[in-house]
N, C-alpha and C positions, 0 to 999 in steps of 0.2 A: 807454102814455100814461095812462092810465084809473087804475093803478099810482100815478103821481106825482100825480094829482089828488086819489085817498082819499087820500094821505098828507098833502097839504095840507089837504084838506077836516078830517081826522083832529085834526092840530096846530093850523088855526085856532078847529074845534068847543069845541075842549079847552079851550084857553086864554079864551077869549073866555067858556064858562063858569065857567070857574076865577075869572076878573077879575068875575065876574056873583054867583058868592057868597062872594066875600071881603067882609067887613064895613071892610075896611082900605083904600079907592080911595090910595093914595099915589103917588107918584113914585115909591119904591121896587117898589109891587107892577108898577106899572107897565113901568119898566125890565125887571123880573125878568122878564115875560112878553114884551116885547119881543125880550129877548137870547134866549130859547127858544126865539121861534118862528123866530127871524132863522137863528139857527147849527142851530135842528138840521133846519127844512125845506131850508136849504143847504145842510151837508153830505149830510144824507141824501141829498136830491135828485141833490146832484153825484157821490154814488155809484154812485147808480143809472143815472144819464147816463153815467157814463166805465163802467160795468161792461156793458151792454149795447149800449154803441156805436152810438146812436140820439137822436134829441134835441138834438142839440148845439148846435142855436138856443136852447135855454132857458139856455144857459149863463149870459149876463150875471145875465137875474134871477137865479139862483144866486146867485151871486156879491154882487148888491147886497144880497139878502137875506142871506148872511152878514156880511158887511163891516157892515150895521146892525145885525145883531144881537150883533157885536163890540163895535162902539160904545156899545152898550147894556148890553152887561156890563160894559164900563169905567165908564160912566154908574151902574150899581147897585152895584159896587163902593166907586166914590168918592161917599159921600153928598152930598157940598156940590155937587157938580156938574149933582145929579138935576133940582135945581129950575131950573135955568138951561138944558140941557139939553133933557132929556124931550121938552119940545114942539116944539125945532126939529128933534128927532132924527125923533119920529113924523110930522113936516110932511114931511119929507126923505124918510122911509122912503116915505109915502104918492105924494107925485106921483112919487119915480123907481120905482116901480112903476107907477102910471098909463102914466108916457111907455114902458115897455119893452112894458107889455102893448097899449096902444094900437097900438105900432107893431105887433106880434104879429097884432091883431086884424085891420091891412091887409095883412099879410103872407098872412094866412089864409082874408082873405073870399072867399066865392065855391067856394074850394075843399073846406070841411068846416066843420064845425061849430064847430070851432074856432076860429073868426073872431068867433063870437056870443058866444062864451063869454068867451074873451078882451078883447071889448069890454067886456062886462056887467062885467066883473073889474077892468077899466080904469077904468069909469065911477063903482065902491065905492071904489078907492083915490085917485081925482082927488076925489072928494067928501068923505074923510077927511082929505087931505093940505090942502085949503082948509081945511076949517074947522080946525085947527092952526096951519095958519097966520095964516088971517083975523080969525076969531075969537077975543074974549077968553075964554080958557079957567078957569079955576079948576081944581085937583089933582084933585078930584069928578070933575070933569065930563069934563077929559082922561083919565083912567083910564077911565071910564065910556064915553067916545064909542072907544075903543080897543077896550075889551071889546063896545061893540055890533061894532064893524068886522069883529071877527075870528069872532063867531058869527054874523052874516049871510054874509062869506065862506066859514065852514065850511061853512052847509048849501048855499048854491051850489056849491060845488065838489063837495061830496057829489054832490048831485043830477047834477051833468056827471060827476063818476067815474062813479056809478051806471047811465047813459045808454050805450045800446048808440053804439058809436064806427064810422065807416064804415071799411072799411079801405082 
């Protein structure tokens, strides 16, 4: 488990400072780092799932996580799209992670730590996905509120990889 968390922690860290010193906040850079992190903590992830035969509850998010991060390359591909796009995409990406980890989190309390973590996880991407959606955004600012998301997710996740696991 510990495994797929750096790996998250690893792709959100990345990206989230990549998006922090690009001098370029666009809908493009935006996209770009969207579709990265979507397809390759997915697939990775769901390699690592189907090759150790363990986990198989984290499937869906997998899965949502590549399926937006599809989306998002299609989005960075077709420029005219980006600007129409982008913010329902990250609005999207954010609460159906909120709602998968949420449930994870009830799924999990009580039995491991996992519960806490998974809520904490829940309650970054519920708080990302509103303000996308709620908020008037600017190209700046959503780029920007993307890149804080995914470098606060990286060092939590860090820090729970890093975290001795009960077995």
């Amino acid at each position: 488990m510990q495994i797929l968390f750096g790996l998250r922690a690893a792709l959100s860290f990345g990206l989230g400072v990549l998006i922090t010193f690009t001098q370029a906040h666009t809908y493009g850079v935006g996209s770009a780092v969207l579709a990265g992190f979507g397809i390759l903590l997915g697939l990775s992830s769901l390699g690592y799932v189907l090759g150790v035969k363990k986990f198989q509850w984290l499937m869906p998010l997998l899965i949502i996580a590549t399926l937006v991060g599809v989306l998002a390359l299609v989005t960075f591909i077709n420029q005219t799209l980006q600007e129409v796009l982008f913010l329902p995409l990250v609005a999207l990406f954010g609460l159906s992670f909120a709602a998968f980890e949420g449930y994870l989190a009830r799924r999990h309390r009580g039995s491991s730590p996992l519960g806490r973590d998974f809520a904490i996880s829940a309650v970054l991407s519920l708080a990302l996905g509103l303000v996308f959606l709620l908020a008037p955004l600017d190209e700046v600012s959503a780029v920007g509120f993307l890149g804080a998301y995914l470098a606060i997710s990286g060092v939590f996740w860090g820090i729970t990889a890093a975290s001795p696991q009960p077995k």
